[in-house]
C-alpha positions as CSV (number, residue, x, y, z in Angstrom):
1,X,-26.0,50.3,-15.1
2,X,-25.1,47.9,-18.3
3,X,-24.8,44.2,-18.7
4,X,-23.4,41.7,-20.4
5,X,-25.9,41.6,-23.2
6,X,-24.3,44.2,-24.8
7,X,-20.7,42.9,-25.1
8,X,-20.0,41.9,-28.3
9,X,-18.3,38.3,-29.1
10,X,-14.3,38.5,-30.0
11,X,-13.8,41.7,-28.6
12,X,-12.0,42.9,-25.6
13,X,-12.9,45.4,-23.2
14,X,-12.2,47.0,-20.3
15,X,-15.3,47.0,-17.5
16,X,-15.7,47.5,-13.8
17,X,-19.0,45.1,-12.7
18,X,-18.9,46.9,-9.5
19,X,-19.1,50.8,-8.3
20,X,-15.8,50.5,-6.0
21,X,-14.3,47.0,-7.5
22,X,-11.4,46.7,-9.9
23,X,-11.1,47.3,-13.6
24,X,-11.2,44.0,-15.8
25,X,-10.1,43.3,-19.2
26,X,-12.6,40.8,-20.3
27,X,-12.9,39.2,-24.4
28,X,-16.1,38.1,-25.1
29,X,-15.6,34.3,-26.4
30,X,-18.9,33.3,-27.9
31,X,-22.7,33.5,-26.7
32,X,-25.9,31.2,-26.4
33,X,-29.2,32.8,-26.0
34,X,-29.2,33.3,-22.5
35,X,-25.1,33.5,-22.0
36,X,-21.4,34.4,-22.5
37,X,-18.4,32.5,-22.1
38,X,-15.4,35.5,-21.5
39,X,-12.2,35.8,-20.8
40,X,-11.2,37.4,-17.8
41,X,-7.3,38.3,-18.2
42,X,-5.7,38.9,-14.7
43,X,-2.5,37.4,-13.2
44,X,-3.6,34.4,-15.3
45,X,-6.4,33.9,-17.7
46,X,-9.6,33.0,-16.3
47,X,-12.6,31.8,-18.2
48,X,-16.1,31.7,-17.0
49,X,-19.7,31.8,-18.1
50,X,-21.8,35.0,-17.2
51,X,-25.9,35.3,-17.8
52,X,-26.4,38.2,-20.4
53,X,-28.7,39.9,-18.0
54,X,-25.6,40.2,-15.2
55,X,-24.5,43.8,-14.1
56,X,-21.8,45.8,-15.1
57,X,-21.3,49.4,-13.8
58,X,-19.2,50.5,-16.2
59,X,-18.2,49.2,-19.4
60,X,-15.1,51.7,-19.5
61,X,-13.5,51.1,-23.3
62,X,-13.7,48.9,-26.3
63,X,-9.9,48.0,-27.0
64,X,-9.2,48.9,-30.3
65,X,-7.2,46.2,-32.3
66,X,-4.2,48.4,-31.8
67,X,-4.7,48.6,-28.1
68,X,-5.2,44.4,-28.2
69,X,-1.8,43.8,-30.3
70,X,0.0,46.4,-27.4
71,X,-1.3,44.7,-24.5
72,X,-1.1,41.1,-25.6
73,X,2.7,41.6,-26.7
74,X,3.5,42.9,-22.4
75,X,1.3,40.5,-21.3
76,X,2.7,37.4,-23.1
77,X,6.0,38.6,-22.4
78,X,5.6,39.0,-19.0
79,X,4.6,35.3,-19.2
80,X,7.8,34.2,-20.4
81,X,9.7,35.8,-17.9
82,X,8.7,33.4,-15.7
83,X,10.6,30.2,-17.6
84,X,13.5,31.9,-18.9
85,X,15.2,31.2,-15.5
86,X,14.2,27.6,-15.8
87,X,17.0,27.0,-18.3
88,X,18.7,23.8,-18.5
89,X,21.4,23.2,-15.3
């Protein structure tokens, strides 16, 4: 079992905070003493605060900044697809 504590701020990784749950890609935004404010990239982009001491089963891959540029350039564009069709009429 790992937690949050040892995340590291500005990088993205790939977790699962739960034995049978889903597989997040989280970023670490910035920490306090006693907390992190991350990123939690889904259908949309969630941000929330987590305690440091907070479980995670698994902390499955550190995204390498080569994996980051790949997945933000099919995530974003999978954004836009959504207002292309909202041209003008």
């Amino acid at each position: 079992m790992y937690s949050y504590s040892l995340l590291e701020t500005s990088c993205f990784y790939l977790i699962q905070e739960k034995e049978e749950g889903p597989i997040s890609l989280i970023k670490v935004n910035m920490e306090t003493d006693y907390c992190q404010f991350i990123t939690r990239f889904g259908e949309t982009e969630i941000t929330e605060w987590r305690k440091k001491q907070d479980p995670i089963h698994e902390i499955l891959e550190l995204l390498s900044d080569e994996k980051v540029k790949e997945w933000q350039s099919a995530y974003y564009s999978n954004e836009d697809a959504y207002y292309e069709d909202g041209g003008e009429e």
